[in-house]
C-alpha positions in Angstrom: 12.3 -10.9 -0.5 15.0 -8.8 1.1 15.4 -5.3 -0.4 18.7 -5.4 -1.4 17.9 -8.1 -3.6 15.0 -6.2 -5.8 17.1 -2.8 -5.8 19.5 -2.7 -7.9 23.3 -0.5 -7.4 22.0 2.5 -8.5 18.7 2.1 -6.4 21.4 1.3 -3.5 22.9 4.3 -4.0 19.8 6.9 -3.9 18.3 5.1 -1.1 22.2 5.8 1.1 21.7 9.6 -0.2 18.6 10.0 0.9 18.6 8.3 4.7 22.0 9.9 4.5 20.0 13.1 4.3 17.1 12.4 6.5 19.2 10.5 9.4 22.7 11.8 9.4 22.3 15.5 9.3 19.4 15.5 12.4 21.9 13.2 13.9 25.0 15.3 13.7 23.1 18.7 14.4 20.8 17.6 17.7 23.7 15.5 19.4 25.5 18.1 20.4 22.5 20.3 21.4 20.6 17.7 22.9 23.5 16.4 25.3 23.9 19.6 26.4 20.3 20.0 27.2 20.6 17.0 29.1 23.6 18.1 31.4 22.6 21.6 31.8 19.1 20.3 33.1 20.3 17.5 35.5 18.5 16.4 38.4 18.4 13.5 40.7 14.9 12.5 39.2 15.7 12.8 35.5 18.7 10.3 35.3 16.6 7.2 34.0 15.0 9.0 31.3 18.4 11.1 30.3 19.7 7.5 30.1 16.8 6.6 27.6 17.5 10.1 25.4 20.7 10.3 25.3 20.9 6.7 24.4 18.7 7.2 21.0 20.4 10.0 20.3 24.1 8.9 20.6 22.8 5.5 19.1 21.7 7.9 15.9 25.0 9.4 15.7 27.0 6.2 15.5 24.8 4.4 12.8 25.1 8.0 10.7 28.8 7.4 11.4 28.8 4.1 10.1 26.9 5.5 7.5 29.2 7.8 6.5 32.3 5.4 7.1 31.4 1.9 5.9 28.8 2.5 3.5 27.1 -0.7 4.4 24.5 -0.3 1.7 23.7 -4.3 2.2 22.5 -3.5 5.0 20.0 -0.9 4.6 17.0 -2.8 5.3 18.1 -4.1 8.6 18.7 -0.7 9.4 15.0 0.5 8.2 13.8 -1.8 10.6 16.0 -0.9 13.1 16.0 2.5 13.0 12.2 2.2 12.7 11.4 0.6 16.4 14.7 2.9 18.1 12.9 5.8 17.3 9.2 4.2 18.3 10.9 3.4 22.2 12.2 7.1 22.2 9.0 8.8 21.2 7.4 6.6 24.2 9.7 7.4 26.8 9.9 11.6 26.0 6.0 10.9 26.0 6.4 9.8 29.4 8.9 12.1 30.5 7.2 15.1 29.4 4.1 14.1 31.6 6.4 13.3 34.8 8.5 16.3 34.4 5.9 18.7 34.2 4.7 17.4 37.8 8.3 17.9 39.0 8.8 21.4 37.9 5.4 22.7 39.0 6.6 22.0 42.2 9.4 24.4 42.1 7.8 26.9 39.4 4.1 28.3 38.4 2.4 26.4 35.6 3.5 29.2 33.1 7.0 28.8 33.6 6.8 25.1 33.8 4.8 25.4 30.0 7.4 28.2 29.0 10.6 26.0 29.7 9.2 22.8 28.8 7.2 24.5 25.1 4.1 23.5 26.0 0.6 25.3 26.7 -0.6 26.3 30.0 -3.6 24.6 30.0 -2.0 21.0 28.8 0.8 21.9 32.2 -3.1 22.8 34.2 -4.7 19.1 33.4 -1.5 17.4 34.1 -1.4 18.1 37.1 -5.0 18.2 38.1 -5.0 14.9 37.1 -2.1 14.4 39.3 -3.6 15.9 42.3 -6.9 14.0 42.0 -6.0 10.4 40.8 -2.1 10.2 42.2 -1.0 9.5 38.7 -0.6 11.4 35.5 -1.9 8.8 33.2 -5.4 9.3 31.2 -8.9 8.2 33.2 -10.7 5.2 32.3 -13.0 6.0 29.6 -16.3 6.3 29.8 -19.2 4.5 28.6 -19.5 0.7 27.4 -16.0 -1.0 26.2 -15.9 -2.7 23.2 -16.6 -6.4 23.0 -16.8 -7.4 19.4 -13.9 -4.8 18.0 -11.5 -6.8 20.3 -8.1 -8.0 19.4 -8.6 -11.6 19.8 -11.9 -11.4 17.5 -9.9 -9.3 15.2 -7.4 -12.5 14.9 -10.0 -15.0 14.8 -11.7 -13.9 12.1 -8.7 -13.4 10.2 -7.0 -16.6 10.7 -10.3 -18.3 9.9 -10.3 -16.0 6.6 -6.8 -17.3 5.8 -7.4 -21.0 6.5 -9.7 -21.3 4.4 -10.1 -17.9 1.6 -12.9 -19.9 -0.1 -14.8 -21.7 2.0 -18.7 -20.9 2.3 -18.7 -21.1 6.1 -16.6 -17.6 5.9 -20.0 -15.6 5.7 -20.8 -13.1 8.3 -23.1 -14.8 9.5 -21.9 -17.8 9.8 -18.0 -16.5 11.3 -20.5 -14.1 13.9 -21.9 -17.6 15.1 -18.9 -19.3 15.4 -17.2 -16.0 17.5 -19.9 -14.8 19.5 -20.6 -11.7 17.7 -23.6 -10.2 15.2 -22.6 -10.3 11.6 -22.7 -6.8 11.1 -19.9 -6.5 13.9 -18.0 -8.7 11.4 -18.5 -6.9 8.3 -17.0 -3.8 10.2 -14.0 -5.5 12.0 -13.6 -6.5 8.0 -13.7 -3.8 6.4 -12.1 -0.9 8.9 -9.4 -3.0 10.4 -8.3 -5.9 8.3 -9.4 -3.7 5.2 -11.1 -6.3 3.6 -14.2 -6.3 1.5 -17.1 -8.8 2.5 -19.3 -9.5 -0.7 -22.8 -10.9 -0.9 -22.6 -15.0 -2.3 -24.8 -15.0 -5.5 -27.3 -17.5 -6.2 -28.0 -18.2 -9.6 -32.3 -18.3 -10.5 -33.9 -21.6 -10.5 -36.5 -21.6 -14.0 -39.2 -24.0 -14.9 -40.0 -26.0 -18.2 -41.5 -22.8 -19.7 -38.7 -20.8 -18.5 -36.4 -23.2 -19.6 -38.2 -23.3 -23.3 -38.3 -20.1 -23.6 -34.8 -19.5 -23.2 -33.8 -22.2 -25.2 -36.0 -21.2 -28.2 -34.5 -17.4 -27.5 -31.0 -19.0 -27.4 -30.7 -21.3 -30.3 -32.9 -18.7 -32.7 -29.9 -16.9 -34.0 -27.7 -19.8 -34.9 -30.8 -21.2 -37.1 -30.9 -18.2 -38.9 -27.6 -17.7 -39.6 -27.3 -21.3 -40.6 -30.3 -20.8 -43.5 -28.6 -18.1 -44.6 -25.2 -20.0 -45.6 -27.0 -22.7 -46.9 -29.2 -20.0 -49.5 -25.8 -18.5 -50.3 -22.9 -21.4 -50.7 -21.3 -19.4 -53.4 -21.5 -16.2 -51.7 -17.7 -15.0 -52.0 -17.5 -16.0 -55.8 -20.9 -13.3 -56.6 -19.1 -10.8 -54.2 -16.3 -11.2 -56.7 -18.0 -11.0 -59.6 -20.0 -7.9 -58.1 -16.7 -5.9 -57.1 -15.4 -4.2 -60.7 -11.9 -3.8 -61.2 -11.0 0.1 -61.9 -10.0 0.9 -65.0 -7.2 2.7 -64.4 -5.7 0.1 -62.2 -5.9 -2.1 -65.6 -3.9 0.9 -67.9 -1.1 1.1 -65.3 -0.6 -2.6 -65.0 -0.1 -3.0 -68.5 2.1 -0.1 -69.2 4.5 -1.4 -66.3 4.6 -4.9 -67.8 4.8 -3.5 -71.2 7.7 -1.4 -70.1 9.6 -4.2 -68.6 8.9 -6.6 -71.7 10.7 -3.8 -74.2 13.6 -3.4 -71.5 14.0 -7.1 -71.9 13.6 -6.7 -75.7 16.4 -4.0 -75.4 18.9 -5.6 -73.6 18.8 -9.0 -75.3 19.3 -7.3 -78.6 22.2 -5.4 -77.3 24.0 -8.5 -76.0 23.3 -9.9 -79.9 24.8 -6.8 -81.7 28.1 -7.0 -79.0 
């Protein structure tokens, strides 16, 4: 259901102040700034990823604009969304661009210059590019030890899909969905509880009882209703002796008769008034 549809005006309206608040004033105070970051630092080999950050951040200034001029409150979440992956593609290109422009400017300045204009720290500017200089690239090393082989991403969609086609089904045991994929049930239970945050439970078999079992709870069982069914038969006119054994305070009696008394002469009274008129 969209969100525009569940919020109502009001909601609308808080919901404008606030990305208002959060998007438009970064927008409107880095734009500036940034672009002239971007000029005053110009080379030859940073024109693609100026293109990619001065393309978010002029893209933010004209949907704060918008904002600002059209009030498109209908729209807000399209804009969530949207606003949501522009910012996830930024973030991934500056990650890149910090990495290759710290090889760039190391070969025009020392690595404490390069960490001092770019604010980073010496030693993160010192593995960047010693991992340049050995492996021709400045991305991460394979990591060691075994990969993964049950945690995978097509397990982790198996065992979902299988979970959703059929919720109750008794084949969707660990066991049982670790046969079917490959993997040990335990490797289920953790792919179900760490990454589909689900919570496998234990099926319960109820207790198989013999005849003397089965006697036993029976007599246990229908004990208590033969007892309380002697009882009610002993006392059919139970409710009449609990009458009879509750007394009526006196005082209760005195007031009653002193209000209907009172009423009866105020009767009295006003019949013999209407006579005499």
């Amino acid at each position: 259901m969209p969100l525009d549809i569940v919020i109502n005006r009001q909601s609308h309206e808080e919901w404008y102040k606030v990305l208002l608040l959060v998007v438009g004033i970064p927008g409107f105070v880095t734009f500036p700034f940034v672009m002239y970051l971007i000029i005053k630092k110009s080379t030859a080999n940073m024109q693609e990823y100026k293109w990619y950050i001065a393309n978010g951040v002029v893209m933010n200034f004209i949907l704060t604009l918008t904002m600002v001029l059209l009030r498109p409150v209908a729209l807000l979440p399209s804009f969530l969304i949207y606003y949501t992956g522009l910012n996830f593609l930024i973030n991934w290109k500056i990650s890149e661009f910090v990495l290759e422009i710290a090889v760039f400017m190391l070969a025009r300045k020392s690595s404490y210059q390069t960490a001092k204009d770019m604010n980073l720290h010496t030693r993160t500017v010192n593995r960047i590019i010693a991992r340049y200089q050995e492996t021709g690239s400045y991305e991460d090393r394979p990591r060691g030890g075994r990969p993964r082989t049950a945690s995978t991403p097509v397990n982790k969609r198996k065992i979902k899909e299988r979970i959703k086609r059929t919720p109750n089904s008794r084949k969707n045991s660990s066991k049982d969905m670790g046969k079917a994929i490959g993997i040990s049930d335990r490797s289920v239970r953790r792919i179900l509880k760490e990454d589909l945050n689900m919570k496998s439970r234990k099926m319960a078999k109820g207790q198989l009882l013999n005849d003397d079992a089965i006697n036993e709870k029976t007599v246990d069982k229908m004990q208590k209703p033969r007892e309380v069914e002697e009882v009610v038969e002993e006392e059919v006119l139970v409710l009449d002796r609990v009458r009879e054994e509750v007394p009526v305070p006196l005082g209760e009696v005195l007031i009653l008769g002193l209000v209907v008394a009172l009423i009866v002469i105020v009767q009295v009274v006003d019949i013999m008034a209407v006579e005499v008129v």
